[in-house]
C-alpha positions as a LaTeX table, in Angstrom:
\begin{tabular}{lrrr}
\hline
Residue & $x$ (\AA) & $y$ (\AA) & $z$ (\AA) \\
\hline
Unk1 & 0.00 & 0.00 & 0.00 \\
Unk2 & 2.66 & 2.62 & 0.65 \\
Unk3 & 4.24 & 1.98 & $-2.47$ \\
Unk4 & 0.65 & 3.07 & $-4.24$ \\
Unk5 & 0.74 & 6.01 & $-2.18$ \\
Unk6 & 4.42 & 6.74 & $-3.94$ \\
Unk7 & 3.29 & 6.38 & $-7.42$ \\
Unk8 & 0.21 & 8.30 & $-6.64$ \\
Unk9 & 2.19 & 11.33 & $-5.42$ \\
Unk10 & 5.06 & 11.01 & $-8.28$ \\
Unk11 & 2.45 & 10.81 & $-10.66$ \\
Unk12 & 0.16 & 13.71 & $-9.54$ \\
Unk13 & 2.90 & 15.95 & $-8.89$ \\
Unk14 & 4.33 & 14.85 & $-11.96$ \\
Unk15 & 1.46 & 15.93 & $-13.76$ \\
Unk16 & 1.02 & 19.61 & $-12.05$ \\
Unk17 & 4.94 & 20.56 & $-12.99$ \\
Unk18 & 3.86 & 19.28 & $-16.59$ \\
Unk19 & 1.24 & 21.07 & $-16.59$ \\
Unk20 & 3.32 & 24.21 & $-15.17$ \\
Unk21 & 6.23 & 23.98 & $-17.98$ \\
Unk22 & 4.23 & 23.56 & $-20.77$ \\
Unk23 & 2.03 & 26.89 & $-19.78$ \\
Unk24 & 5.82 & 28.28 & $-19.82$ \\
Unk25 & 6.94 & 26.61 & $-23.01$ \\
Unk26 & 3.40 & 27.49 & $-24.80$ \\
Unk27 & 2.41 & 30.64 & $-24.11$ \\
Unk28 & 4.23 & 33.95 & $-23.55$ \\
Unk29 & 4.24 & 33.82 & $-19.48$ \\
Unk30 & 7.29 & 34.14 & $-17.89$ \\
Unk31 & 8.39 & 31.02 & $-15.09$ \\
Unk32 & 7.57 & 33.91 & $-12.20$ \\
Unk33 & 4.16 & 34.67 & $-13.36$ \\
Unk34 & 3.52 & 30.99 & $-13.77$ \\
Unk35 & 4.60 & 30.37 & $-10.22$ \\
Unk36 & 2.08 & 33.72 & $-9.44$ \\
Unk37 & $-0.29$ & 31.57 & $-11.51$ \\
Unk38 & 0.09 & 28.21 & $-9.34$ \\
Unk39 & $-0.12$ & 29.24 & $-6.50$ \\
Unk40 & $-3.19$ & 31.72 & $-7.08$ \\
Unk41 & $-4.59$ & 28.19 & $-8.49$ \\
Unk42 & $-3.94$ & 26.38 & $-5.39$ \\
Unk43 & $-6.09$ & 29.19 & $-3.67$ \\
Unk44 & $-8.83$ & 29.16 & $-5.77$ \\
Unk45 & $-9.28$ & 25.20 & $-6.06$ \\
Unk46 & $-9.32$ & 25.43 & $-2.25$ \\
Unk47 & $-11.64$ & 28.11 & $-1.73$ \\
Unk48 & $-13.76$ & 26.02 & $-4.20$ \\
Unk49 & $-13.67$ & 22.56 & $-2.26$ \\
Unk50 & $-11.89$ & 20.98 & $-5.26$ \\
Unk51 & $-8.27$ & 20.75 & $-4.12$ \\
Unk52 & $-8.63$ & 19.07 & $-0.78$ \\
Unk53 & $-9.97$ & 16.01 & $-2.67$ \\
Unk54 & $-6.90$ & 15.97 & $-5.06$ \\
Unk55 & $-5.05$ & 16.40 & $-1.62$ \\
Unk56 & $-6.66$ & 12.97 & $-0.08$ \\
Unk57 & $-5.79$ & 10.93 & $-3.52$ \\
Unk58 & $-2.01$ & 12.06 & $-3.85$ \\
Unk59 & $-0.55$ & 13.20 & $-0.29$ \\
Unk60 & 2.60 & 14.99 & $-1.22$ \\
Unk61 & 2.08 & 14.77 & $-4.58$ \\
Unk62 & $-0.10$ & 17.76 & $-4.59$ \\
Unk63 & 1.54 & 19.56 & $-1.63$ \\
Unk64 & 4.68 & 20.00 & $-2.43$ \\
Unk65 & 4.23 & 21.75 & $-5.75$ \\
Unk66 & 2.96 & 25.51 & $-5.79$ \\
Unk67 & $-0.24$ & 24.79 & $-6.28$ \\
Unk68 & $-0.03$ & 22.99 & $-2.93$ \\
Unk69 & 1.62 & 25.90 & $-1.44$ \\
Unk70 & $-1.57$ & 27.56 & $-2.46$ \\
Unk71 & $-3.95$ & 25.60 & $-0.72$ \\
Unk72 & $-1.79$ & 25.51 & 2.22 \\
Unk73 & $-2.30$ & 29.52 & 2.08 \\
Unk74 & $-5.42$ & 28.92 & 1.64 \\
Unk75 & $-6.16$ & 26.66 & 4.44 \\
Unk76 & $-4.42$ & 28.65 & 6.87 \\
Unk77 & $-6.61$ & 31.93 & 6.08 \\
Unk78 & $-9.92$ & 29.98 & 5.98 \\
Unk79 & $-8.90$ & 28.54 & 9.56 \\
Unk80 & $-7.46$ & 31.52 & 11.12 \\
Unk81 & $-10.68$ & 33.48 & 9.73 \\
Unk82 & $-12.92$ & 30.50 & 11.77 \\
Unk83 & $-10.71$ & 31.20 & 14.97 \\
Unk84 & $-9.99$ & 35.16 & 14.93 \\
Unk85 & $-12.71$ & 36.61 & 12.85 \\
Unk86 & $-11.48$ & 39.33 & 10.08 \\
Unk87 & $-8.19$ & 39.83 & 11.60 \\
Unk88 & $-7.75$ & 35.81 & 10.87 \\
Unk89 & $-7.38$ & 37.24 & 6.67 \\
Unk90 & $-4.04$ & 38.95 & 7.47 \\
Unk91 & $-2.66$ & 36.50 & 10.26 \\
Unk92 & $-3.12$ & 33.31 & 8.52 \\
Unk93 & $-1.69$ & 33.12 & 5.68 \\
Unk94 & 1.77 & 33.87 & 7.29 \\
Unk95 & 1.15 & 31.33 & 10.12 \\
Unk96 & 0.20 & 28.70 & 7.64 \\
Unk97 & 2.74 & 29.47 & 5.45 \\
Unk98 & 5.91 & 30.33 & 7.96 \\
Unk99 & 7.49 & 26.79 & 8.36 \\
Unk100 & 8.11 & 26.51 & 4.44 \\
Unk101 & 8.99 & 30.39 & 3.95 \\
Unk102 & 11.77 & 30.10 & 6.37 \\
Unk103 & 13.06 & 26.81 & 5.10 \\
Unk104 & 13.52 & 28.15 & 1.66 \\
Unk105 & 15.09 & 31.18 & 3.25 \\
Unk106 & 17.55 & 29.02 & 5.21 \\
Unk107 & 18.78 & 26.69 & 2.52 \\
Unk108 & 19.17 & 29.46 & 0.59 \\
Unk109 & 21.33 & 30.94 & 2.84 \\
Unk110 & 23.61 & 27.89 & 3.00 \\
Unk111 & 23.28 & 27.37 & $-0.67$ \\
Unk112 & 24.76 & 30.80 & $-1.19$ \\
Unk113 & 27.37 & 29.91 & 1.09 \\
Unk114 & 28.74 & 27.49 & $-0.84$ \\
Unk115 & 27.92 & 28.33 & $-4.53$ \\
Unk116 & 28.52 & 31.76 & $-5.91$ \\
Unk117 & 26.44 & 33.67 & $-8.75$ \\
Unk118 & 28.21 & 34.45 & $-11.96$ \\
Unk119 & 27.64 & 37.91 & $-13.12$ \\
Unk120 & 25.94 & 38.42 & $-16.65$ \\
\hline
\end{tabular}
């Protein structure tokens, strides 16, 4: 059973970053404004009840891409909002979002410690 579980999540997230490069390779958007795009997805097929379910099928599969990220925003709004009231719209998105924010941030920073840009 866990190895299902694997193929579901390769597959699904498999399918949202193909989805995601061919929107770059087909159309004029740039890879930033598609990330803008994802995640703004992820949002809106949360508000909409429609991401969860793809959430339950593929685990990690379709949290770890930005899409997921979305609905992770998404989730953490919607429950701050239940808890705080109004307030909850400007709280929870950072509270939902903080633990993979600052683990970007930090290996980052230790990626730039050992690698170095090259100018243009």
């Amino acid at each position: 059973m866990l190895f299902l579980s694997f193929i579901k999540a390769f597959l699904i997230g498999g399918i949202l970053c193909i989805l995601c490069q061919l929107i770059i390779d087909k159309t004029s958007i740039t890879p930033a404004r598609a990330l803008v795009l994802f995640v703004c997805l992820g949002v809106l097929l949360g508000a909409l009840g429609l991401y969860a379910p793809l959430v339950d099928f593929a685990g990690r599969g379709a949290t770890v891409p930005l899409s997921g990220f979305g609905f992770c925003i998404y989730k953490g709004v919607r429950e701050a909002i239940d808890e705080e009231g109004f307030s909850g719209i400007f709280t929870g998105a950072l509270s939902a979002a903080s633990g993979g924010t600052t683990a970007a941030m930090l290996f980052a920073f230790i990626a730039s410690i050992f690698f170095r840009g090259k100018p243009k």
